[in-house]
C-alpha positions as CSV (number, residue, x, y, z in Angstrom):
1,X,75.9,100.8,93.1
2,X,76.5,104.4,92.0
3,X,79.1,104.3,88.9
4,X,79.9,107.0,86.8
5,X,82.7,106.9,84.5
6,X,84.3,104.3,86.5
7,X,83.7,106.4,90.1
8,X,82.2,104.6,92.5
9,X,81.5,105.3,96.0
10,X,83.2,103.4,98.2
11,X,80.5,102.3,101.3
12,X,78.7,101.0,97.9
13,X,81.6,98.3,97.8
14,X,81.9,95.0,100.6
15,X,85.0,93.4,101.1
16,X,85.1,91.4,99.2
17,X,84.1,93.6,95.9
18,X,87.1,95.9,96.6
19,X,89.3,93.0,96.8
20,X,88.0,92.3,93.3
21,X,88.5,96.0,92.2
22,X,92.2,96.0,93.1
23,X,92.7,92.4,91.4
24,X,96.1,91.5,90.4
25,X,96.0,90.1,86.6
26,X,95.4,86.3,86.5
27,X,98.4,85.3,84.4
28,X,101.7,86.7,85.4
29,X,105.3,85.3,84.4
30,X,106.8,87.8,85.9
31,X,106.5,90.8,88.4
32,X,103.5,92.8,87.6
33,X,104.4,96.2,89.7
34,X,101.9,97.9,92.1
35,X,102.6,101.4,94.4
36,X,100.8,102.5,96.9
37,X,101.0,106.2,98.3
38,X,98.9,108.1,100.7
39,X,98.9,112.5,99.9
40,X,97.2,115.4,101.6
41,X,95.5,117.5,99.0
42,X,98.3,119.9,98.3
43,X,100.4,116.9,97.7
44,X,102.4,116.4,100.8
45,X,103.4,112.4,101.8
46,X,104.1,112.8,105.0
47,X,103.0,115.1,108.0
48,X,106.1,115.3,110.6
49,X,108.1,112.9,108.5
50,X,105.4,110.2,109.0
51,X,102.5,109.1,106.4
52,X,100.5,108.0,109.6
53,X,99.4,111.6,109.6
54,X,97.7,111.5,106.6
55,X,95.8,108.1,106.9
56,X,91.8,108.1,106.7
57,X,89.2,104.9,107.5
58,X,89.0,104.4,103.7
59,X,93.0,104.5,103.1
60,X,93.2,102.1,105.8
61,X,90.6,99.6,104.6
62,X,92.3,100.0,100.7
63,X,96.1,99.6,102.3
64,X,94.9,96.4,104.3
65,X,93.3,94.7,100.6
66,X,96.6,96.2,98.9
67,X,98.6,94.1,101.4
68,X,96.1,90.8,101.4
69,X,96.7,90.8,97.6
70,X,100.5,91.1,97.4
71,X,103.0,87.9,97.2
72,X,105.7,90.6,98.4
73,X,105.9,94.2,99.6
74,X,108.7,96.0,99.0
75,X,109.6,99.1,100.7
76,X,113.2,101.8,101.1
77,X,115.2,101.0,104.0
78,X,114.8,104.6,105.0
79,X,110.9,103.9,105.0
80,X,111.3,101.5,107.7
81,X,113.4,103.6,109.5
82,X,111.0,106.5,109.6
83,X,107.7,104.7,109.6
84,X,109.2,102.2,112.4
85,X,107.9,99.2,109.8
86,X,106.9,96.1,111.3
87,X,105.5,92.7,109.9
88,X,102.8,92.8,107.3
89,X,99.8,90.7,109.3
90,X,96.9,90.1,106.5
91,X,94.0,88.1,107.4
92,X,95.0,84.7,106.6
93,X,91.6,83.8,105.7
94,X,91.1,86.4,103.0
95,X,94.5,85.6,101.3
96,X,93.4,82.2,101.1
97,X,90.2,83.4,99.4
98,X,91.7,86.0,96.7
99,X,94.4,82.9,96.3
100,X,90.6,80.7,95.3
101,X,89.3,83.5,93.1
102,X,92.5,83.8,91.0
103,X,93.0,87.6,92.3
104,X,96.0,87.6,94.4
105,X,96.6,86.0,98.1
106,X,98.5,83.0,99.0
107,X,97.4,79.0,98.9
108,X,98.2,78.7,102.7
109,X,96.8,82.2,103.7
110,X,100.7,82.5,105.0
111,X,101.6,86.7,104.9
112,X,103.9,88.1,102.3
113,X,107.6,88.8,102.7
114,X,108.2,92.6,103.3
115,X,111.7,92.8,101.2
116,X,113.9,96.1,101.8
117,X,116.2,97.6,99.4
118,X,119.4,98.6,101.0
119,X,123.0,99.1,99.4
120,X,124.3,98.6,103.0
121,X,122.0,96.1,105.0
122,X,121.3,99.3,106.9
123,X,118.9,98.2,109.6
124,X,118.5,97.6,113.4
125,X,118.5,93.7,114.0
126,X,116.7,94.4,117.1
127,X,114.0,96.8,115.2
128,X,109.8,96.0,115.2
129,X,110.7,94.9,111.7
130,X,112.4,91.9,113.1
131,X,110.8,91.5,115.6
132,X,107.4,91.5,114.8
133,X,107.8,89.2,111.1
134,X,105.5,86.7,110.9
135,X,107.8,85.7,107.5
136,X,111.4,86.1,107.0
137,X,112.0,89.4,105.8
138,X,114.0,89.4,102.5
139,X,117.0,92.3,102.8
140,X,118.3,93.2,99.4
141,X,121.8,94.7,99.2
142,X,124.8,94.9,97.6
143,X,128.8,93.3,98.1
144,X,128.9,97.2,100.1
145,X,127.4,95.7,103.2
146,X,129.4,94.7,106.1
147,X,129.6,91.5,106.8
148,X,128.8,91.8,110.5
149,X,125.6,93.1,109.6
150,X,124.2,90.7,107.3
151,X,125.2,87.9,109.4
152,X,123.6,90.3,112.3
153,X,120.4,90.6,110.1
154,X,120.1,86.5,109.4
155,X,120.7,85.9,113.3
156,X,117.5,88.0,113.4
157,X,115.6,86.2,111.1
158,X,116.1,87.2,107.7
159,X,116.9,86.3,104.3
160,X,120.0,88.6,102.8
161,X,120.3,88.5,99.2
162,X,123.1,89.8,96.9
163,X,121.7,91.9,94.3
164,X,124.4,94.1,93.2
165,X,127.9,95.9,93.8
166,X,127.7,99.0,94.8
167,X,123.6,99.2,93.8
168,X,120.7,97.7,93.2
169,X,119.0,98.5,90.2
170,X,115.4,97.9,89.5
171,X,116.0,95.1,86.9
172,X,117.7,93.4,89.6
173,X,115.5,94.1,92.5
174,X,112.7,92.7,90.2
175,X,115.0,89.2,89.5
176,X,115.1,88.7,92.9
177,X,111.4,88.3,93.1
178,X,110.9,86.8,89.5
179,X,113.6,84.3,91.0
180,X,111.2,83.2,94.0
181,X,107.9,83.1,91.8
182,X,106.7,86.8,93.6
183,X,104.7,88.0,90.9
184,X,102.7,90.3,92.8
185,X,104.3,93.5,93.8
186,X,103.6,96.0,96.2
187,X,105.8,98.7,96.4
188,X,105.0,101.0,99.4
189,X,107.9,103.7,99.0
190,X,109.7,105.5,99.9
191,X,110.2,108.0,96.5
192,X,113.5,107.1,95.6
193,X,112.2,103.4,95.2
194,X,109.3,104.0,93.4
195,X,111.2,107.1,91.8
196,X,113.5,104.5,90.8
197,X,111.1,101.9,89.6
198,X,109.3,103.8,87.7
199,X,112.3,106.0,86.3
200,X,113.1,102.3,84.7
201,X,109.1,102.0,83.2
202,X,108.8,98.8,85.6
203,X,105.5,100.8,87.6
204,X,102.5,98.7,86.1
205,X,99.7,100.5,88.2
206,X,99.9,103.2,91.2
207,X,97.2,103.9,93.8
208,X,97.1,107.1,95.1
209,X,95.3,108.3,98.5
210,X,94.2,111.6,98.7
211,X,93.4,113.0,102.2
212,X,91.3,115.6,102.7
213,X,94.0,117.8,104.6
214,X,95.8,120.6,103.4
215,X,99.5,120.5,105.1
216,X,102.0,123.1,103.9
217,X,105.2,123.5,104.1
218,X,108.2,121.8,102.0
219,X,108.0,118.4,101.8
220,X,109.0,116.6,98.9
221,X,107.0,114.4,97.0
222,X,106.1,110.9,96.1
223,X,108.2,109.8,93.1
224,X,112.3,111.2,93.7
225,X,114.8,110.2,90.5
226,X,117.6,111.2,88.8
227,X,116.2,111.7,85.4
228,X,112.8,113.5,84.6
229,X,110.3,110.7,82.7
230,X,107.5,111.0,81.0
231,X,104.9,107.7,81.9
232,X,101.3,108.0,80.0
233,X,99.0,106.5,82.7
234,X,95.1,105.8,82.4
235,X,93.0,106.1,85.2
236,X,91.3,103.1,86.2
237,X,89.1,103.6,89.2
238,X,88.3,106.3,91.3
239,X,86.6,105.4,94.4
240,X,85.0,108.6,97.0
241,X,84.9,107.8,100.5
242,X,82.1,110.6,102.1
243,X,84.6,112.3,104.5
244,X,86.2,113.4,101.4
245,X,88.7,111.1,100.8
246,X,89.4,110.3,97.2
247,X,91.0,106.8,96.3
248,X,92.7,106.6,93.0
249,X,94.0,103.7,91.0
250,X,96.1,104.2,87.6
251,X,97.9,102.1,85.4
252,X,100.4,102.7,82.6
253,X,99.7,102.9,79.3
């Protein structure tokens, strides 16, 4: 294996030594935060309003370990919206495995919950999302949404949950999942989530895909929040894929 300085080239990793590389931390008690964003090189998220534009081999195999680790993956409502989200579908096998080697996974192999933040239950009942859930989805909102909806989005399949009045703030998003033992995180956007999160210093790590594609014009970028912070983060591992994608993991300080 070629390592220098903690970069290693990524076709010098198996399956199941990435899996190990992106391990969760054995002993949680509480959610241990992890984001995941694919960007071209001149930092755009998107290409036509869709990350699909930007995805490589190597993002895909990382995004699929991302998701086989995670007990939940949290995304924006608008994310779904735009991405047209379905299910997450992990090998069942794997999670099993990682669940063995104390890295992340589930006992059972059974898929993690995708859980979406929205003040107003804002979704389609008859959407992929729904429709495709091997889990029930867990919708997080406020006393704002309708009733009709949320009783619209449980006939679908889901689990609505109560997490604020007229918000949901990141201390309470993060109850909800320190409330059903979901220690490990994966937030998958949009930017006013993880803007959000990490405005509130709850990002533990962030994994960063960078495409080789230059895109242009004015898209905006992957962390959106009200107030400007300042978060020290360390680089961890840098992994080169040899189509030029570059795979980066930091955590905070």
């Amino acid at each position: 294996m070629q390592r220098i300085h903690n970069v290693t080239q990524l076709a010098d990793l198996d399956d199941d030594a990435l899996a190990r590389s992106y391990a969760y931390p054995r002993h949680l008690d509480g959610p241990w935060v992890r984001a995941n964003f694919v960007t071209s090189v001149d930092g755009a998220f998107t290409v036509d309003g869709v990350s699909g534009g930007l995805g490589t081999p190597a993002d895909h195999r990382v995004f699929t370990v991302l998701r086989e680790l995670a007990e939940v993956i949290v995304i924006g409502a608008g994310t779904v919206r735009a991405e047209n989200y379905g299910g997450a579908h992990p090998d069942p096998d794997r999670r099993r495995t990682h669940f063995q080697h104390g890295i992340g996974g589930s006992a059972d192999g059974a898929p993690p919950p995708v859980a979406v933040v929205t003040a107003r239950a804002a979704l389609d009942p008859a959407a992929k999302f729904f429709t495709d859930a091997e889990v029930a989805p867990l919708i997080i909102t406020t006393t704002q949404a309708p009733k009709e909806q949320i009783a619209a989005l449980e006939e679908a399949g889901a689990e609505v949950v109560i997490a604020g009045e007229a918000a949901i703030t990141a201390t309470a998003l993060l109850r909800v999942f320190t409330e059903r033992g979901l220690h490990r995180v994966l937030c998958e956007g949009g930017p006013h989530l993880f803007g959000q999160l990490a405005e509130a210093g709850l990002v533990d790590e962030l994994c960063v895909t960078t495409a080789p594609l230059l895109v242009g014009g004015a898209g905006g970028r992957i962390s959106l929040s009200v107030r400007q912070f300042d978060t020290a983060m360390a680089r961890k591992q840098l992994l080169l894929d040899d189509d030029g994608t570059v795979l980066a993991r930091w955590a905070r300080r």
